[in-house]
N, C-alpha and C positions, 0 to 999 in steps of 0.2 A: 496437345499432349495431355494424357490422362493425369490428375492429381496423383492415382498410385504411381503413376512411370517418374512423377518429378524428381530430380535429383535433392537431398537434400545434407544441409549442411550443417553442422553443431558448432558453434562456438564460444568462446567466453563474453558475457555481457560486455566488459572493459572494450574487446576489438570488432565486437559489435557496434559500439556507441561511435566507432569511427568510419561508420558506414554513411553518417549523419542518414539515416532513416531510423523506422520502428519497425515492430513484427508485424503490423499490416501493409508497411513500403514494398510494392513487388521488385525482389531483383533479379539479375541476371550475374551468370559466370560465362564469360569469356577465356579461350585459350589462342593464345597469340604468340610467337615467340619462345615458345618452350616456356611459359610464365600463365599462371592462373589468376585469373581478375574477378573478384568479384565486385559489383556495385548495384546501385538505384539503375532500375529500367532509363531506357530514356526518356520519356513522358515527366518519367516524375523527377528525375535532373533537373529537366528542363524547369520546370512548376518552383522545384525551390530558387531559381534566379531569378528571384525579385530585384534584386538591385539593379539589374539589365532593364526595368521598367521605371525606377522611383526615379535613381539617376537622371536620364533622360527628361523627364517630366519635370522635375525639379531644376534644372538647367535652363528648359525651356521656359519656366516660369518665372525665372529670377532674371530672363533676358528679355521678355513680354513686356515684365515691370520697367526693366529700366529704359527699354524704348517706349513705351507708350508717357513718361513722364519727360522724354525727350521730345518727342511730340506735343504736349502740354506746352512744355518749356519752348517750342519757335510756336505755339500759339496757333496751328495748324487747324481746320475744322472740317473738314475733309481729306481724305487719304487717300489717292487712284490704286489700281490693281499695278501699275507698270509706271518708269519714270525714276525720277531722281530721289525722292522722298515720298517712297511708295514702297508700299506691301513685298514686292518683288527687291526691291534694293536689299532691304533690309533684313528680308530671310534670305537670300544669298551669302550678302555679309555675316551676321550673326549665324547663319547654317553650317557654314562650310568652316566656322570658329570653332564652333562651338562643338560640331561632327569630331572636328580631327584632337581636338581636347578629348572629346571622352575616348574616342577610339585611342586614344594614346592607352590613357588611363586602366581602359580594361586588359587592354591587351597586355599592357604591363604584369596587373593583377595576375590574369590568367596564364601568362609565362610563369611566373613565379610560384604559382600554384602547383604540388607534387601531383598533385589530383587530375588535373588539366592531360587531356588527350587530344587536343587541336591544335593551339597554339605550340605545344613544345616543339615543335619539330622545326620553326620556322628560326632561325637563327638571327640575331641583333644582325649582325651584317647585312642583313635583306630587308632590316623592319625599314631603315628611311624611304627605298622606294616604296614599300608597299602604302606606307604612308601618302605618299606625295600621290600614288595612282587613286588611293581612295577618296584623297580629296579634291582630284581632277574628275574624277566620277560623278563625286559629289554635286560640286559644282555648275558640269555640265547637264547632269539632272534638271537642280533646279531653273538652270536655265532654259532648258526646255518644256519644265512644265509650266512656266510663266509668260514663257513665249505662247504657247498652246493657249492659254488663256487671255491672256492678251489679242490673240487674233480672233478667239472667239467672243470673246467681250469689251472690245474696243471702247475706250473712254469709261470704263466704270471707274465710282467714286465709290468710298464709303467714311461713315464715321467714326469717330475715333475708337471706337468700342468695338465693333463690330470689323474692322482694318486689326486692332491689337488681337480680337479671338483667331482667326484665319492666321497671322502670325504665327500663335502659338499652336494651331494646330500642325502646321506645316515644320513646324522647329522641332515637335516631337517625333512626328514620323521621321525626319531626317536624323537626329541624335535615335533612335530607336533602331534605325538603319544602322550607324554606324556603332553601334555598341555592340550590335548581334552580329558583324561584320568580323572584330572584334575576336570574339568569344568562339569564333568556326574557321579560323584561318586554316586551309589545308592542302592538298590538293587540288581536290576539285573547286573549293575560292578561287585560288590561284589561274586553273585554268578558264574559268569563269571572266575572272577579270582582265587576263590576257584577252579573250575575244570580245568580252565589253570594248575595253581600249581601242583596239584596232580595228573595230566595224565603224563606233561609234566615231571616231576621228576620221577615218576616212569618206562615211557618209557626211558627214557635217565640212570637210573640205569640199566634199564636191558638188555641193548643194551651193557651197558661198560662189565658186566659180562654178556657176549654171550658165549664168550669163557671158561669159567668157569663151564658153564651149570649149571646154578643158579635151574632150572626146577627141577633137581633133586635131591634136598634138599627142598626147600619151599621158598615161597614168604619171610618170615623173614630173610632169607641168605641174603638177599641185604642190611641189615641192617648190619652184622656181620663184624668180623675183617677179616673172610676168603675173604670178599668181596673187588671189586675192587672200589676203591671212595667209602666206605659206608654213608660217612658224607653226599654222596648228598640224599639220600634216607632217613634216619633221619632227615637230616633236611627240606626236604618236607614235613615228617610227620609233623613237629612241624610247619612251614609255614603253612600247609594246616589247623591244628587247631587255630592258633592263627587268621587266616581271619574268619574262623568260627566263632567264638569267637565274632570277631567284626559285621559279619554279621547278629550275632543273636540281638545283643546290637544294631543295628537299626533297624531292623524288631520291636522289641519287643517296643523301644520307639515310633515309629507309630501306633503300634496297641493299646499300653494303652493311646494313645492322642485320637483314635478313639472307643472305647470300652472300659469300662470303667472297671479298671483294678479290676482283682480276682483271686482267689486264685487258681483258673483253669488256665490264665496264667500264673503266677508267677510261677507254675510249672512244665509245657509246658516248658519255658525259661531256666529253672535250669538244666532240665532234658537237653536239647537240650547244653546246656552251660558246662556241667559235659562229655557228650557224645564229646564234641570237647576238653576239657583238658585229658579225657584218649585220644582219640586219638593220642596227643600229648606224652602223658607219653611211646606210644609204640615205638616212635623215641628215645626219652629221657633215655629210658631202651631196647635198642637190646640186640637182642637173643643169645648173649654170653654165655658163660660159667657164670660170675659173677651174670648175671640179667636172667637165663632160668627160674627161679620158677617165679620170677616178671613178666617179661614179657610175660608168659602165664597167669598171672591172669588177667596183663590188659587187653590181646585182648578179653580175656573169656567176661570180664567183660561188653568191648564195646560191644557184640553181644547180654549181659542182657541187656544192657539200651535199642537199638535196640526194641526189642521184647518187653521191657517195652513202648516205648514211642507208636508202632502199639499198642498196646493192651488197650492202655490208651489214644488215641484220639478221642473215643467217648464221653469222657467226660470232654476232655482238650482245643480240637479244637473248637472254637465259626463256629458255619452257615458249620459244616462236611458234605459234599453228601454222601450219600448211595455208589456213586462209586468210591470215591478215598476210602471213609474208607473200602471197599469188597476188592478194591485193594493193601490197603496196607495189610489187613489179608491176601489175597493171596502172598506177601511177606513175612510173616512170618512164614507161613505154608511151602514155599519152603526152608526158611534159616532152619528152624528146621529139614526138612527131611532132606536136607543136610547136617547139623550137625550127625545127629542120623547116616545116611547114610555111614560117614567117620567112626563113634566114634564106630560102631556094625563090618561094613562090610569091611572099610578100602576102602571104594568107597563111592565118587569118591577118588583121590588121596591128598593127605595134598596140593599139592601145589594147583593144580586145585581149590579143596575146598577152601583154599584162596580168592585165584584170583574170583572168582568167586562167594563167598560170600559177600566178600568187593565190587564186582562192582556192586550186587543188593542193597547193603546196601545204596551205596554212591547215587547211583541213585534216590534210593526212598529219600533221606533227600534230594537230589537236587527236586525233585516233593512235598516235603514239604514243602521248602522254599517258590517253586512258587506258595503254596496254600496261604501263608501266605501272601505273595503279594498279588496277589488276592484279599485276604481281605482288604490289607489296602484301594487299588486302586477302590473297590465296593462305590458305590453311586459319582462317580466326574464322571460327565459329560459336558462336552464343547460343547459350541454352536459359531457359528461366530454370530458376532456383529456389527452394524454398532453405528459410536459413533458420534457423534455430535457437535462439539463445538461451544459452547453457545457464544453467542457476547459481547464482553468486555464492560461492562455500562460507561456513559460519566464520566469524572471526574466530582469529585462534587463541589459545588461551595464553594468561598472561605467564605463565613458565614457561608457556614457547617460543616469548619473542628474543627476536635477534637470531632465531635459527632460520634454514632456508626454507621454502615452501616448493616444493612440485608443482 
């Protein structure tokens, strides 16, 4: 955009000064909502959230100190990468403490904030799971990247100096993770973190039972008592619905702020809301002996709403294209043959059929989420702005006070 074409804007120093920028801060005006925004670009937003770094570091270093003088204190003079009183323990521990303290913290900050365009939308009623998902994240993170170093550097030692820096380094990337976590909760976090969860859980179940040859039984054996850690597998499932859950309860609050709510979404929503607590029910009820009849009705059941919600987005979806709605029919014409496919000819195989219906399924709701993004995100467009601050009028004189001023 040419300097002459920029928009520009006049206004008083006084609502100026609440832009917290200067007359060199680039900004931008956004229209969204029938509502005019102005603010700092985003670059430079970003740049004034120092405390999103000091935090962090300062956390990490007041947690350095007091293990490394715990260390002192059992008299240790070498510290392994991996083990019980090692580098790994300890940032685990203290990581996944100290993550979910700040991300508390900020996100509280930032809720609170009139300012805040990420956070607001996500409602207290959702914050506990999202909580508990980011510090299963967390968690499993660092366990894997201590694992990873652990098998590449089997039996390293170090001293105590140089065990506490490595510490602290890893304490800050993990609190710097989750502060910025934090500060950008939104949709697409949200969907993010729904397909973290449930990759990452199900790869790490099926890895624990490799040796078991889970393949051939069916994807539901990793839920079962034969299985090895079953709890981490059901409880992804149940993690993976309850983000859902929350994901759908901000989507849907956007869309009925922008669209004016009807009986078309409120069903959309139910349907989509019902489709993430079975999912949930098939953690909740594995494929035991006790829950075999239950647990085949649920999954049956997720793969009817499935096929209800394609078949029903013609008339549920607000502003649908021609090509996501052809393409979601073509996903339900394959899960169908594939159903029929197993159910006549025993091809493909149960487990295959699984794996393989669940990763079209899960996908196309992840390409439904981001339609519904989409939606809410149509009509805001931003333009840079050049803003002007208007010159402060003289003080008035002293026979004029107590009258009004224009």
């Amino acid at each position: 955009m040419k300097e002459q074409d920029q928009l520009k804007v006049t206004m008083p120093a006084g609502v100026y000064a609440q832009l917290r920028g200067d007359l060199e801060t680039p900004m931008q005006l956004t229209i969204k909502n029938d509502r005019i925004v102005i603010q700092p670009a985003t670059s430079d937003r970003l740049r004034s959230s120092w405390p999103a770094f000091v935090w962090p570091a300062a956390v990490s270093l007041i947690a350095a100190i007091g293990v490394f003088i715990y260390w002192l204190y059992l008299g240790v003079r070498t510290i392994p990468m991996t083990g019980g009183v090692s580098i790994a323990s300890f940032t685990i521990g203290f990581g996944v403490v100290c993550g979910i303290g700040l991300f508390v913290g900020f996100f509280i900050q930032s809720r609170n904030d009139p300012e805040n365009r990420f956070s607001k939308a996500v409602y207290w009623r959702n914050f506990p799971v999202i909580v508990v998902a980011f510090a299963i994240i967390l968690g499993m993170a660092l366990l894997g990247i201590f694992w990873v170093l652990g098998t590449l550097f089997p039996g390293t030692i170090f001293d105590p100096f140089t065990a506490i820096l490595q510490f602290f380094v890893f304490m800050v990337l993990a609190n710097i993770f989750m502060v910025q976590m934090a500060l950008r909760i939104n949709a697409t976090t949200l969907s993010s973190l729904l397909t973290i969860v449930i990759v990452s859980g199900a790869v790490i179940s099926m890895a624990s039972n490799g040796s078991r040859r889970w393949w051939q039984y069916n994807l539901s054996f990793l839920g079962t008592k034969l299985a090895s850690n079953a709890w981490q597998f059901n409880l992804t499932l149940v993690m993976t619905a309850l983000i859902m859950v929350s994901l759908v309860d901000y989507l849907f609050v956007q869309l009925n702020a922008q669209h004016r709510k009807s009986w078309r979404l409120t069903t959309l929503r139910l349907l989509l809301t019902v489709a993430a607590l079975d999912l949930g029910l098939i953690g909740v009820f594995p494929n035991n002996a006790q829950f075999h009849v239950l647990h085949d009705q649920v999954a049956a059941f997720l793969v009817t709403l499935i096929l209800i919600l394609i078949i029903g987005l013609r008339w549920l979806l607000p502003e649908v294209s021609k090509q996501f709605l052809w393409g979601s029919y073509a996903v339900g014409v394959v899960e169908f043959l594939m159903n029929m496919g197993f159910r006549l000819f025993r091809y493909p195989s149960l487990t295959a059929f699984e794996v393989q219906g669940f990763a079209i399924g899960f996908a196309w709701l992840l390409f439904l989420f981001s339609r519904l993004q989409n939606l809410i995100a149509e009509g805001t467009v931003a333009w840079p702005v050049v803003v002007v601050c208007e010159p402060e009028l003289e003080a008035p004189q002293s026979s004029q006070k107590g009258q009004p001023q224009d």
